[in-house]
C-alpha positions in Angstrom: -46.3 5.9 55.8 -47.3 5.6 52.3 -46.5 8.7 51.1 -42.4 7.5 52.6 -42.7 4.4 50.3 -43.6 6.0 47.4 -40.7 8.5 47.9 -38.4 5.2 48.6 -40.0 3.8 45.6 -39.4 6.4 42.7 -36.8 8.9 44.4 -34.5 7.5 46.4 -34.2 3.7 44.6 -33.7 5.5 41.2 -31.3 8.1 42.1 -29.2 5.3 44.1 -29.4 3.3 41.4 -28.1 6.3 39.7 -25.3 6.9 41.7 -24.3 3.3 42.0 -24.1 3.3 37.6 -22.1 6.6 37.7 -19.9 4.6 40.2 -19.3 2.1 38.6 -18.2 3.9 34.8 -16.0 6.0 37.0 -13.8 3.3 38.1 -14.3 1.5 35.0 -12.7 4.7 33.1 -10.2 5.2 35.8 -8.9 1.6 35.1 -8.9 2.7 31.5 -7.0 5.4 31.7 -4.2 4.2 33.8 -4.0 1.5 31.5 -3.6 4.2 28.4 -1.0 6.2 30.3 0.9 2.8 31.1 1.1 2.0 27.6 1.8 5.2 26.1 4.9 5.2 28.7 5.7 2.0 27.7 5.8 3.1 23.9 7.8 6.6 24.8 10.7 4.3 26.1 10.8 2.0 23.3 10.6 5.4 20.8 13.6 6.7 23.1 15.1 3.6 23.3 15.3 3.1 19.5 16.0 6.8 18.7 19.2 6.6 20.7 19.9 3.1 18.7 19.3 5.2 15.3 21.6 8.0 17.0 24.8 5.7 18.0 24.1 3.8 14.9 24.7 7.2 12.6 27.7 8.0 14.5 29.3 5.0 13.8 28.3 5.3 10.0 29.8 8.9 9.9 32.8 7.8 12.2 33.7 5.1 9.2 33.0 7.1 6.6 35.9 9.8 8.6 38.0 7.1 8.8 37.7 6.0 5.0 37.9 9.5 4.0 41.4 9.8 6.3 42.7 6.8 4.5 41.6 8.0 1.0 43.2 11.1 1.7 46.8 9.5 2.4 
């Protein structure tokens, strides 16, 4: 019987304990990683977003400029 407790005692308690740590940095990273992913989603829509506001932005610049060009040209 004493030779079980001093298994529970320095095998089994520590590598539990063990487990339990590992455990708990998993989900802790998990979290952290969804979070990452959420945020660098969030940023690639606003970097599309914008990139298509630079985009219609430039044609309207180069459809004036065609336009002042036209009437120049008259």
């Amino acid at each position: 019987m004493e030779v079980i407790d001093t298994i529970m005692k320095w095998v089994i308690a520590p590598v539990a304990a063990f487990v339990w740590m590992l455990h708990n940095r998993v989900q802790m990273q998990t979290t952290d990683i969804a979070v990452l992913k959420a945020t660098a989603e969030a940023n690639k829509l606003a970097h599309d977003r914008e990139f298509k506001e630079m985009k219609e932005s430039f044609k309207a610049v180069f459809e004036k400029l065609n336009s002042i060009e036209q009437a120049l040209r008259k």
